[in-house]
KOLLORO-890157 format. One record per residue (C-alpha): x, y, z; residue in three letters. Coordinates in steps of 0.05 Angstrom, whole numbers, padded with zeros to 5 digits, always signed. Example, Ala and Ser with C-alpha at 12.3 -4.5 7.8 and 13.67 -1.06 7.14 Angstrom:
<atoms>
+00246-00090+00156ALA+00273-00021+00143SER
</atoms>
This chain:
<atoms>
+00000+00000+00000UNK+00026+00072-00020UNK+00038+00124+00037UNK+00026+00193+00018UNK+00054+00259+00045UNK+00008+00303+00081UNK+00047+00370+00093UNK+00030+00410+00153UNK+00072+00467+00162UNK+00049+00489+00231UNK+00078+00488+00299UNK+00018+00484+00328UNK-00003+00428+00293UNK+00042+00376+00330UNK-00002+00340+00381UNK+00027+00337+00431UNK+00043+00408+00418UNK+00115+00426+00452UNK+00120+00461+00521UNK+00118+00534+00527UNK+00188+00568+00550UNK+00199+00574+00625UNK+00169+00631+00650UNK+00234+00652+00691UNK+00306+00641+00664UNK+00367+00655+00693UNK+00442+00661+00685UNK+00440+00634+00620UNK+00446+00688+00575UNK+00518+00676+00537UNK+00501+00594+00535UNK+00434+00616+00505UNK+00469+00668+00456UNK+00519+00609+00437UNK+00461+00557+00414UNK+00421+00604+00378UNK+00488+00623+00338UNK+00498+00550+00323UNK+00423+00544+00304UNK+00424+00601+00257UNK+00483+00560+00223UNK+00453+00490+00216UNK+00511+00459+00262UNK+00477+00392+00308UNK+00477+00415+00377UNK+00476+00365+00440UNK+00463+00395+00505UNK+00503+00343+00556UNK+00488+00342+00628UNK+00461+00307+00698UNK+00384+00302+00703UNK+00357+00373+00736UNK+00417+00416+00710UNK+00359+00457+00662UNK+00375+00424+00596UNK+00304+00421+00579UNK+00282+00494+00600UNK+00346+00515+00558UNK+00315+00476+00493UNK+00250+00505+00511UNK+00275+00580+00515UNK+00316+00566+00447UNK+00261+00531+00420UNK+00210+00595+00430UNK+00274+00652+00418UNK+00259+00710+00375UNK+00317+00695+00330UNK+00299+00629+00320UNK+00236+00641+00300UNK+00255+00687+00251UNK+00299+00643+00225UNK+00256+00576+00225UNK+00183+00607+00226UNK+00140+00546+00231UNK+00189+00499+00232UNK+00209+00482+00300UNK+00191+00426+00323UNK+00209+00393+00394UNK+00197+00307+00410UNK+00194+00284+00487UNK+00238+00224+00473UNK+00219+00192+00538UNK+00144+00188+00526UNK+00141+00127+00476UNK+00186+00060+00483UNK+00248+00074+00460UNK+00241+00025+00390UNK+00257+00048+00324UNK+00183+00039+00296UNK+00159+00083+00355UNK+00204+00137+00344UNK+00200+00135+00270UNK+00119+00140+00282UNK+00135+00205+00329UNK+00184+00237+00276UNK+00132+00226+00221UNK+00076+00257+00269UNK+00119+00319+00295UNK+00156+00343+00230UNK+00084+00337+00201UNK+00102+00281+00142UNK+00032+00247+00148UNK+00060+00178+00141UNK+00032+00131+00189UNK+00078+00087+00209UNK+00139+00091+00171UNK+00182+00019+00173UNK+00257+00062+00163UNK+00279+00137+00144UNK+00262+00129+00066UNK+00192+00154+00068UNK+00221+00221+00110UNK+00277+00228+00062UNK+00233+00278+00019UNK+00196+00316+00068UNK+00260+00331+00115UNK+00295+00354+00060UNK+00241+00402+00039UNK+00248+00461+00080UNK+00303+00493+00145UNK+00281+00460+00200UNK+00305+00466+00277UNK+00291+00393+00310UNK+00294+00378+00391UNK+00307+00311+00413UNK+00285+00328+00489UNK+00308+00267+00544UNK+00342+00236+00491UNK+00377+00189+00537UNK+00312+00143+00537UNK+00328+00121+00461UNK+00405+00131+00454UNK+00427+00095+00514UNK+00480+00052+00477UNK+00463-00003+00517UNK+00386-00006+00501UNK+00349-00066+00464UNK+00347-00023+00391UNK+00391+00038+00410UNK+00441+00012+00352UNK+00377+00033+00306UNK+00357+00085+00337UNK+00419+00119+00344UNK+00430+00106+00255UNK+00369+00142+00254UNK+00392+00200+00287UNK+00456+00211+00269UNK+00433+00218+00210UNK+00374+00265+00216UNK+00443+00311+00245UNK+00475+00307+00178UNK+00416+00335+00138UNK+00445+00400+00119UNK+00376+00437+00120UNK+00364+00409+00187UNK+00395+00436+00253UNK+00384+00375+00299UNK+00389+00393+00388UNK+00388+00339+00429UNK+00391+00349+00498UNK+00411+00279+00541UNK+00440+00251+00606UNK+00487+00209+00560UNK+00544+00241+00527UNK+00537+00181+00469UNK+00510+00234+00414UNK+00519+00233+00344UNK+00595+00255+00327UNK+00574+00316+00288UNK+00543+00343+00342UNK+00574+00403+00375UNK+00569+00389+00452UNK+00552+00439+00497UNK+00558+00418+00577UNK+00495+00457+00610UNK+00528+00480+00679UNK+00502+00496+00747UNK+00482+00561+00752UNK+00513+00622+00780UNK+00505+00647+00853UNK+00468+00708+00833UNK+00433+00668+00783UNK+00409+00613+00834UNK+00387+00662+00885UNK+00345+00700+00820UNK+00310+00631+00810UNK+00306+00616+00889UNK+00270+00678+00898UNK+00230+00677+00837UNK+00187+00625+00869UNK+00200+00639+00941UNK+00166+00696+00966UNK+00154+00683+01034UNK+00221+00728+01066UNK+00273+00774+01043UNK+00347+00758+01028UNK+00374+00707+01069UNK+00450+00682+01082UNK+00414+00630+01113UNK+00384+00613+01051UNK+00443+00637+01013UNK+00480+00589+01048UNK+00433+00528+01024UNK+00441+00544+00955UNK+00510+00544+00966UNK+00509+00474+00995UNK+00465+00448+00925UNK+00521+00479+00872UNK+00469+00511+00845UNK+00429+00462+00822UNK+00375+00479+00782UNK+00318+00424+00796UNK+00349+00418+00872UNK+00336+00501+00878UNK+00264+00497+00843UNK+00249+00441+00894UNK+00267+00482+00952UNK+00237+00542+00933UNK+00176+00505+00914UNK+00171+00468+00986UNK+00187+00529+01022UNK+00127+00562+00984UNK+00080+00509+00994UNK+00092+00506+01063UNK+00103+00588+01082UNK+00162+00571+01113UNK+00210+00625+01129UNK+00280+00621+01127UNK+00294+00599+01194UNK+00242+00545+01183UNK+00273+00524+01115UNK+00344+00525+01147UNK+00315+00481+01206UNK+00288+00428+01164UNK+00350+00437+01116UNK+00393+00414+01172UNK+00349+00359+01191UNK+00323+00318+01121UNK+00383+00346+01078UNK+00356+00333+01002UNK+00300+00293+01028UNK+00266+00359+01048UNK+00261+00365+00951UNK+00195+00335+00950UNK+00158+00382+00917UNK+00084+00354+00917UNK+00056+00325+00853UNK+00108+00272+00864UNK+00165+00321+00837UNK+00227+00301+00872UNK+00300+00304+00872UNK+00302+00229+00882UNK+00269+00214+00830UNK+00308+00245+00779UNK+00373+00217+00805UNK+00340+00147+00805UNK+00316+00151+00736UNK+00384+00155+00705UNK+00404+00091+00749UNK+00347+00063+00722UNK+00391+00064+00660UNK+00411+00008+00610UNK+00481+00026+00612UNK+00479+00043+00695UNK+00445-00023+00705UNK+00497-00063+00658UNK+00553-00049+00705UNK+00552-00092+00748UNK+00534-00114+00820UNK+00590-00058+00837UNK+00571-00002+00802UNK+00520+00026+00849UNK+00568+00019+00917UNK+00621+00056+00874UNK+00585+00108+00861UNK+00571+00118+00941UNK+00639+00115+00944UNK+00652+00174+00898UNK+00593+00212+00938UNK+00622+00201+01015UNK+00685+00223+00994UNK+00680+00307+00993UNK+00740+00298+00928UNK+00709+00240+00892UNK+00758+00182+00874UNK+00824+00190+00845UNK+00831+00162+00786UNK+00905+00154+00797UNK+00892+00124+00864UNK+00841+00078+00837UNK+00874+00018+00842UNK+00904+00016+00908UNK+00839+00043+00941UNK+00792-00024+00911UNK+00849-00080+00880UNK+00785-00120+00881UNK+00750-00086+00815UNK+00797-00100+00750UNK+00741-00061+00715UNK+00736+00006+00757UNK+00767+00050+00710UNK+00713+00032+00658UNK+00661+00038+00711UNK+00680+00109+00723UNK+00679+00124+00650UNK+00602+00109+00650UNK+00589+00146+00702UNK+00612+00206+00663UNK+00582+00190+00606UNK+00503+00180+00645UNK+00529+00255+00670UNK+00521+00218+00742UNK+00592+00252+00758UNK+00645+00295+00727UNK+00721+00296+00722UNK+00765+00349+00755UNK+00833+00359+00775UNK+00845+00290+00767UNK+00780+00264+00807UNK+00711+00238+00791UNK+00672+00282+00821UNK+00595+00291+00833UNK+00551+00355+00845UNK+00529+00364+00915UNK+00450+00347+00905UNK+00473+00282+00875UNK+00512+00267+00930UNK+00472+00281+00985UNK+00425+00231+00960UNK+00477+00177+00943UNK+00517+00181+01009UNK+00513+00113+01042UNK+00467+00128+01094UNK+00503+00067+01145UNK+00579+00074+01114UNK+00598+00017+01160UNK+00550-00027+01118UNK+00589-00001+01045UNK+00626-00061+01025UNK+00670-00012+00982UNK+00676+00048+01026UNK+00698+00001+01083UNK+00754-00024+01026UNK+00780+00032+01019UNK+00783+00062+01088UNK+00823-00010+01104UNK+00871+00024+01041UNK+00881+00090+01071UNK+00889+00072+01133UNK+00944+00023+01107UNK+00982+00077+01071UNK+00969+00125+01131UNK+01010+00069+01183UNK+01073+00076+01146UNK+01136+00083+01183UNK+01137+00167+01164UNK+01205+00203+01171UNK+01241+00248+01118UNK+01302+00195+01124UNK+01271+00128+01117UNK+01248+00094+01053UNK+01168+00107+01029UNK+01176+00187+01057UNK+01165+00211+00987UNK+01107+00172+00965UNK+01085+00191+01026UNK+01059+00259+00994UNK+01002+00231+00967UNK+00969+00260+01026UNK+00968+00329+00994UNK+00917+00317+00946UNK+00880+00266+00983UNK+00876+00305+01062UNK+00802+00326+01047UNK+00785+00252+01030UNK+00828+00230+01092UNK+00796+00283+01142UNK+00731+00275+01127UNK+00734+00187+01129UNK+00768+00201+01201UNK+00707+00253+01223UNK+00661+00200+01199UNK+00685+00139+01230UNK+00703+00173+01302UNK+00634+00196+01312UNK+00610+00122+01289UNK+00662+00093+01341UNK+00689+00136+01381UNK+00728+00063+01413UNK+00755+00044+01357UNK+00838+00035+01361UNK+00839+00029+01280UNK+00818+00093+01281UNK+00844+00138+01325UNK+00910+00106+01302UNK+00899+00129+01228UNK+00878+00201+01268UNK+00949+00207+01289UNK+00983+00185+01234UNK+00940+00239+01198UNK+00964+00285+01241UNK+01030+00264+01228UNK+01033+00264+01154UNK+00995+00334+01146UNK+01061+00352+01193UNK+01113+00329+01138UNK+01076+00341+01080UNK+01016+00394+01090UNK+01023+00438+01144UNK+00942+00455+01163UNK+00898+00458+01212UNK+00849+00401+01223UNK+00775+00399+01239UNK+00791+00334+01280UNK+00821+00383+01338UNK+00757+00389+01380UNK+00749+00314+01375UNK+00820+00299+01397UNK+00824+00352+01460UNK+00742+00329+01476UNK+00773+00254+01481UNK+00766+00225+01563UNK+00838+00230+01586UNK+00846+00168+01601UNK+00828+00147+01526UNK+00885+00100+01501UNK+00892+00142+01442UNK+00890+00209+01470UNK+00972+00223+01488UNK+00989+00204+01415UNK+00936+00243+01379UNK+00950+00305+01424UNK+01028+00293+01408UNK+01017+00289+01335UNK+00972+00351+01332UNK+01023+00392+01378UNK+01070+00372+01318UNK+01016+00401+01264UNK+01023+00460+01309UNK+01093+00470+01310UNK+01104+00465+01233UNK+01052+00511+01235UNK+01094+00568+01279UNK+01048+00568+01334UNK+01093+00552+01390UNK+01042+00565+01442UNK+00994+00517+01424UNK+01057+00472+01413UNK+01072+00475+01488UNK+00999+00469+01509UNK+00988+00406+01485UNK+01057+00378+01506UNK+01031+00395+01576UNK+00978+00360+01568UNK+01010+00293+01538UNK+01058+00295+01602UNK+01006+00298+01649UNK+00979+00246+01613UNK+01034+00207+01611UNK+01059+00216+01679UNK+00986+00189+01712UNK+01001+00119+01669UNK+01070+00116+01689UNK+01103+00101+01631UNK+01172+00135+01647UNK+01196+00116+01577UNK+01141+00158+01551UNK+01151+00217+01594UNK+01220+00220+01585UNK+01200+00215+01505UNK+01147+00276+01522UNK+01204+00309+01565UNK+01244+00317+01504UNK+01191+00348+01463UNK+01168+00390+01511UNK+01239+00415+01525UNK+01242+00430+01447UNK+01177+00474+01454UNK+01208+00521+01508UNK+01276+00533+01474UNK+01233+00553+01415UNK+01195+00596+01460UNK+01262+00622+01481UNK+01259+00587+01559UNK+01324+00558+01554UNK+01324+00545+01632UNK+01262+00507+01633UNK+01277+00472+01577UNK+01341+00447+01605UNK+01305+00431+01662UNK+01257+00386+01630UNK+01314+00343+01584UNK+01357+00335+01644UNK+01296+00308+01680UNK+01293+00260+01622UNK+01362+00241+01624UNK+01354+00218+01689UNK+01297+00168+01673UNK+01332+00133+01619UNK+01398+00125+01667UNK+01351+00096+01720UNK+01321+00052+01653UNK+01392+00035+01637UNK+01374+00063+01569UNK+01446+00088+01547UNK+01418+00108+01470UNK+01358+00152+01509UNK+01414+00185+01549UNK+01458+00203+01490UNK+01386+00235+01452UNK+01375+00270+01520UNK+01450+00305+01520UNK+01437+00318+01445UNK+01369+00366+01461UNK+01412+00395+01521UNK+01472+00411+01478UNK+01414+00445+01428UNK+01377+00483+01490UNK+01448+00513+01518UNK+01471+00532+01440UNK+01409+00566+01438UNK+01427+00603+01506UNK+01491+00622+01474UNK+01525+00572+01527UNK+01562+00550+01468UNK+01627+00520+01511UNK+01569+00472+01559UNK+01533+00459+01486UNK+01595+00430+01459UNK+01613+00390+01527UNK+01544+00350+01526UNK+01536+00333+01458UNK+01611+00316+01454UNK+01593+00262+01518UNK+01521+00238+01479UNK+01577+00215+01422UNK+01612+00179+01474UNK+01549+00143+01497UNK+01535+00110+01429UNK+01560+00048+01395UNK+01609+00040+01328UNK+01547+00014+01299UNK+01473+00010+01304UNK+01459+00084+01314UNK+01484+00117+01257UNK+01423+00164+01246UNK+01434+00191+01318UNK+01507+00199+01313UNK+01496+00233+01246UNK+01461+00293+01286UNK+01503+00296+01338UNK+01564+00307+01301UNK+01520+00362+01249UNK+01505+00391+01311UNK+01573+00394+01349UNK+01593+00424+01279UNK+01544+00474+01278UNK+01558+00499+01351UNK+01638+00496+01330UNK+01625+00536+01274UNK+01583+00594+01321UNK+01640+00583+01373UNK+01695+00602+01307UNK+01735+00540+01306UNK+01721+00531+01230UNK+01773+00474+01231UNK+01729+00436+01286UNK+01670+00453+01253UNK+01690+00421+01187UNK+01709+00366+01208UNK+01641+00344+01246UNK+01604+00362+01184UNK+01644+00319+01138UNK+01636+00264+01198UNK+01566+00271+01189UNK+01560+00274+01119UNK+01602+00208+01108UNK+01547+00175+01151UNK+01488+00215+01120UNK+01510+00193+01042UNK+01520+00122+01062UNK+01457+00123+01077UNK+01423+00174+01028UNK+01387+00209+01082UNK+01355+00269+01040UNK+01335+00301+01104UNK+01401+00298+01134UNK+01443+00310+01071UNK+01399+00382+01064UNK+01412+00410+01126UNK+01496+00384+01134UNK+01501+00414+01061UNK+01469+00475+01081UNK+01511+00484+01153UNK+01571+00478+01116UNK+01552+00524+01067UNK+01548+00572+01114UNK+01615+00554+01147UNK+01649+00568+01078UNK+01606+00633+01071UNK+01632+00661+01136UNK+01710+00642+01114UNK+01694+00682+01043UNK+01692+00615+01008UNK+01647+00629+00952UNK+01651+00574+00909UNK+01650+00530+00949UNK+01586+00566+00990UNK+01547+00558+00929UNK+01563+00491+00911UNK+01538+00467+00980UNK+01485+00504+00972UNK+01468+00475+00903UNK+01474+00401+00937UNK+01429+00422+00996UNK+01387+00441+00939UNK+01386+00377+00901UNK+01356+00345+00976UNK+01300+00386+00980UNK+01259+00348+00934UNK+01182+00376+00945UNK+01201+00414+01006UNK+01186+00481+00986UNK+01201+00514+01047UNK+01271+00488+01055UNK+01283+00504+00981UNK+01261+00573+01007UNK+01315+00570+01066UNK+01377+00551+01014UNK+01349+00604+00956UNK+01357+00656+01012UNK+01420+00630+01041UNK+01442+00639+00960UNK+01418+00700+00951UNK+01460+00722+01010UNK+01531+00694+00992UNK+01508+00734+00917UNK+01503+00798+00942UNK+01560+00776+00979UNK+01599+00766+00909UNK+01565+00831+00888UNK+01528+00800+00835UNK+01469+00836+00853UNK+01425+00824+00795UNK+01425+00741+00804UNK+01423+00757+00882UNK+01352+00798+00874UNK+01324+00748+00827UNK+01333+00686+00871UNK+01314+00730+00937UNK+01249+00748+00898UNK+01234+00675+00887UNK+01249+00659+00967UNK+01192+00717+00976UNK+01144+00686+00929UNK+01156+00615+00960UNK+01148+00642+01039UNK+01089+00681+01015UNK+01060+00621+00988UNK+01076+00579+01053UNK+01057+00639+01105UNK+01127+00619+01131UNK+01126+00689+01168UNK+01200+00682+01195UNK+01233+00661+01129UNK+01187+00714+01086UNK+01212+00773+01142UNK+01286+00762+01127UNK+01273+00745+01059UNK+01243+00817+01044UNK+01286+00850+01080UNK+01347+00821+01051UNK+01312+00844+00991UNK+01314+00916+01008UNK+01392+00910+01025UNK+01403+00887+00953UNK+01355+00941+00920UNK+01394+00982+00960UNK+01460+00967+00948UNK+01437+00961+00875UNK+01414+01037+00874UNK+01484+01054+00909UNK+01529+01011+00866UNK+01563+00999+00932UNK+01546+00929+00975UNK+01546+00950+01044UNK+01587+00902+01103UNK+01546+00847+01120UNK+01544+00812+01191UNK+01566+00740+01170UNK+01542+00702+01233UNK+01475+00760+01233UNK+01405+00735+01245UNK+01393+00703+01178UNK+01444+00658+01189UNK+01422+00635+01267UNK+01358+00632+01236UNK+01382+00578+01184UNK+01423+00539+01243UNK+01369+00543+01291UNK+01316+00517+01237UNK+01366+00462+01219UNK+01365+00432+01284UNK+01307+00446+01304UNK+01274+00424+01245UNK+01316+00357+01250UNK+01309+00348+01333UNK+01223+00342+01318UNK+01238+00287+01272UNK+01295+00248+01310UNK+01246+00249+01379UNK+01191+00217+01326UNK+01230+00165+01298UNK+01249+00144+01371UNK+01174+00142+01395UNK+01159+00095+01336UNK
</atoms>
């Protein structure tokens, strides 16, 4: 039987006719100007993103645009791809009906051949996720069809679609969240129950901006004349679950339709406890870290992909990602009950045990915590307010603590937890000693002594003398920084009693050590030298090396303030025998830099700056010690008088300390800066003080620096 061609020209002849444009849209004027400029030119347009993000209303507003009907007149026509089964007779019968062909039911494309050739034609393919979903009983048909209706050159085809599997000729647009002023425009639009409100503000914030998930809440709040105390109260308390708008609109129900999804449900058993996964964590999932974090899914990778691809997440800065709404909902409710989230806390709590010191093998990979401390922070706040008993975990909260100290100097929003721990909590002295590290690195020396006060009392009610006289020594360390050489003497003699009464020879010699540092700080340089010379005596040929090491840097550093360069020289090159037999970065910086400064003060420039270049080649991602030895070089520069290199590196020792909010460093860095622009403006360098504050500064940080760690390693 022959099928003839009926044409209708009229918009308003489709039945179902399309969807007037929103009544309110905002924030998306450029994206909007961007279409219709594609439009006017006949280039296929996909609009890519997660279900709620406005792809629709944006169709709808191009769809009804004064440009566009100028351009298409009558011929715009828009198809609801989710409101027929998604088979290739079904759409074919929904093409024929909308473009107005008259042909019944159509069995392939050659019937609409003619008729979509005829005339300029702007086509939607609304929700077309429903039929293109790559993993759908006919989508292989489907999809033919449509990539070809995007290669009719009369034609400008816009689909908009969860899934980014679109025809390749389509240009693909990624519909973002909106702005803040633009969210709050649509909030209030519908709200209009209360003025401006950061309380409100503040939701919004917490929703990215999510279209839908801002509609929702507007539209509740409305319904129920709440005002924004109200809305903030029940925000708090439901979370998303509060985005039930009535008429069975809901954020749930959006999310759930795309994991209703062919491709989502041909994952695999784990696809929907990864993708909790991805929303617990505050980053997402490294890619990079994917393996190590769940060895138990050779397929992950690919898993992630599709998640992508259904816009269920997003990629960035190297993590897959998921807007806030979306993860609100996904969250595991009862993470102790996520086979997959419990895998990888048992991972990164693993990696966080490690033996940590600058010194000993794994310290560099180690610095995976930089990227992955928001992950880390948050898995720890989680799991201590599950169980606040648990060993495992207030273990990992430490070692946190201790790797944010090497590698990420911060503040942590596990503090009140740690300090609101009962006292006699096992955990308790070690998380307070690891945070009064984070402290110290941090410059706050106060705080640093606090919590040392603390862990002694601690430790002194268990009586655990090895662990006081441990505490004693950090404690002492804390005071001489605080510049209370005479209590910190008396505290690390008090040790040094405890570990004669243990018989602990090795503790004695460490104790002697952090005297000898306490009196070189008090300018008692002749005692300093007297006690660290006896630690050396306390210690075996073999078996201490790391602790010999220091001594012997340190005896040369105190030689070298005392002006027996010969003395001094020959500790350092003791120490840095031992140090490069060994390959101890840590150590290897901070001998190279001491004896850089040794040859400095005897006007030994070369060889000041090739120490200084090996203390360099130590540093590794330690941007604050590269900042010590760039300002130690710009010094022995302007030394030389070459001014020009000396300025250059002291501006990049500025820029570094900036960076760091290494207030100390940055001070003498700038105002070493202003001796060179001066002597630069002069054309004279002016006499510099060779063993002058910069330079105590650079001695004191070595040792200190070093002491922190040595007392560490000794603990663990």
């Amino acid at each position: 039987m022959g099928q003839c061609l009926i044409f209708e020209s009229s918009i308003s002849g489709e039945s179902p006719p399309p969807p007037p444009p929103p009544r309110a849209f905002f924030g998306r004027d450029e994206l909007i100007e961007k279409i219709v400029g594609l439009a006017e030119n006949l280039t296929p347009i996909a609009l890519i993103g997660a279900g709620g993000i406005g792809k629709t209303s944006t169709a709808l507003t191009i769809l009804h645009d004064n440009r566009i009907k100028q351009r298409f007149g009558d011929n715009r026509r828009f198809i609801r791809c989710d409101q027929f089964p998604p088979l290739p007779a079904h759409f074919l019968r929904r093409l024929s009906k909308v473009i107005g062909a008259g042909i019944e039911n159509p069995e392939d494309m050659a019937p609409l051949r003619p008729f979509l050739s005829s005339r300029e034609t702007l086509l939607i393919l609304d929700n077309a996720e429903s039929i293109l979903d790559s993993q759908g009983t006919c989508a292989q048909e489907i999809y033919a069809v449509v990539e070809e209706l995007s290669q009719f050159g009369n034609i400008c085809l816009c689909v908009t679609s969860r899934i980014s599997t679109v025809p390749p000729h389509c240009k693909v647009l990624d519909i973002p969240t909106l702005s803040i002023e633009a969210g709050r425009d649509a909030f209030y639009r519908i709200y209009q129950h209360g003025e401006w409100s950061d309380l409100i503000n503040d939701i919004l914030e917490q929703l990215d901006f999510h279209p839908l998930s801002i509609t929702l809440l507007a539209t509740v709040a409305q319904y129920n004349r709440w005002d924004a105390r109200r809305l903030a109260k029940e925000w708090e308390r439901r979370r998303t679950s509060v985005l039930h708008a009535q008429h069975n609109k809901s954020l749930s129900a959006t999310i759930e339709l795309s994991l209703a999804s062919p491709t989502f449900q041909g994952l695999g058993p784990d696809a929907r406890g990864l993708l909790e996964v991805v929303a617990f964590f505050p980053q997402g999932i490294n890619e990079d870290n994917f393996d190590w974090l769940f060895p138990t899914i050779s397929n992950g990778i690919n898993i992630l992909d599709a998640f992508c691809t259904l816009s269920l997440t997003y990629r960035s800065d190297g993590y897959v990602t998921m807007l806030a709404p979306l993860r609100d909902h996904l969250c595991p409710k009862d993470p102790p009950s996520s086979p997959l989230l419990c895998m990888a806390k048992r991972w990164y709590f693993d990696r966080l045990s490690i033996d940590l010191h600058p010194d000993k093998p794994g310290f560099e990979e180690a610095q995976w915590i930089t990227s992955e401390d928001t992950n880390v922070e948050h898995l720890l706040d989680v799991f201590t307010t599950i169980d606040v008993n648990s060993d495992d975990v207030w273990d990992a909260c430490a070692s946190f603590a201790r790797h944010l100290h090497w590698h990420k100097a911060r503040l942590i929003a596990l503090r009140p937890k740690i300090e609101g721990l009962p006292d006699d909590h096992r955990s308790k002295p070690e998380c307070l000693l690891e945070l009064s590290h984070l402290f110290n690195s941090l410059g706050n020396c106060a705080e640093y002594k606090r919590l040392l006060v603390h862990v002694l009392r601690l430790q002194r009610e268990r009586g655990d003398d090895r662990q006081v006289a441990r505490t004693l020594g950090h404690l002492s360390d804390a005071n001489q920084r605080n510049g209370l050489f005479e209590e910190g003497a008396r505290q690390v003699k008090e040790g040094l009693e405890i570990y004669k009464r243990l018989g602990d020879t090795v503790g004695e010699a460490e104790c002697l050590k952090d005297l000898g540092w306490v009196l070189y700080g008090d300018k008692q340089l002749d005692a300093a030298a007297e006690v660290v010379s006896r630690a050396i005596s306390l210690l075996p040929e073999k078996g201490e090396q790391f602790l010999t090491c220091t001594c012997h840097r340190d005896l040369g550093e105190i030689y070298r303030s005392k002006g027996n360069m010969e003395k001094a020289a020959h500790h350092f090159e003791v120490a840095l025998g031992i140090a490069s037999s060994f390959n101890w970065h840590n150590q290897l910086f901070w001998i190279h830099l001491l004896s850089a400064m040794l040859s400095f003060k005897q006007d030994r420039f070369e060889d000041t700056d090739a120490r200084i270049g090996h203390a360099k080649s130590h540093t590794f991602d330690d941007v604050l010690r590269l900042g010590v030895a760039m300002c130690l070089q710009a010094h022995s520069w302007r030394r030389q008088g070459r001014l020009e290199e000396a300025k250059f590196e002291a501006l990049r020792a500025v820029d570094l300390a900036e960076k760091l909010g290494a207030e100390p460093l940055l001070g003498k860095c700038r105002e070493l800066l202003g001796d060179i622009d001066q002597d630069m403006s002069s054309l004279v360098t002016s006499e510099l003080d060779d063993s002058g504050e910069l330079l105590e500064m650079i001695a004191h940080a070595a040792v200190a620096d070093s002491s922190c760690s040595e007392r560490t390693t000794e603990s663990e």
